[in-house]
N, C-alpha and C positions, 0 to 999 in steps of 0.2 A: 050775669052779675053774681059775686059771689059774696056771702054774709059774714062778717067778720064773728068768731066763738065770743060768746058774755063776757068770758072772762079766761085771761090768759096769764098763767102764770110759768115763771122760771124756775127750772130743778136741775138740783146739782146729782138726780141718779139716774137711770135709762127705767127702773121699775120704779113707781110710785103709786098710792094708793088712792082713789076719789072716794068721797063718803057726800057730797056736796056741803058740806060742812054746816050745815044746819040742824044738830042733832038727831033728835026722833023727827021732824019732819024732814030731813035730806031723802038720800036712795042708798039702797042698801052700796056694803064697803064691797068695791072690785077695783083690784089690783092689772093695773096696764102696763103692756113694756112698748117703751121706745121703735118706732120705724128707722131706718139705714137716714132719714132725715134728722132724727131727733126730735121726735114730735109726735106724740099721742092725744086723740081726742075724748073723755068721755061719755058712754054711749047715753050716760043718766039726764046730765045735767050739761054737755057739750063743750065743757071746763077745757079748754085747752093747755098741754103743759108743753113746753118746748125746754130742752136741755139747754144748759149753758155752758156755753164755748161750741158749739152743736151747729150745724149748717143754720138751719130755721133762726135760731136767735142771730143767727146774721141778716140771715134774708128779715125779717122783723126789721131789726134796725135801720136798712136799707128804704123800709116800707115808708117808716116813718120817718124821714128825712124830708 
């Protein structure tokens, strides 16, 4: 069984940066790039980003159907 990430958002670049956007209480800032899927997970806060237009945001879409 596998656990869907907290929180999944769409980017329009292959690098983006996670801070977990909670200011001074987040984790610190690290910059991720994109897998050949489109889709990075981070390792702080498990924030999933998926590209868009990007395989992943299709398969998503599919999911949810």
């Amino acid at each position: 069984m596998t656990v869907d990430a907290p929180e999944t958002k769409l980017v329009s670049t292959k690098k983006v940066a996670c801070d977990g956007d909670e200011g001074a209480l987040g984790h610190p800032r690290v910059y991720l790039t994109m897998d050949d899927e489109g889709k990075v997970e981070c390792p702080y806060c498990d924030r999933l980003y998926i590209l868009q237009g990007g395989p992943s945001e299709k398969k998503l879409a599919d999911k949810s159907k």
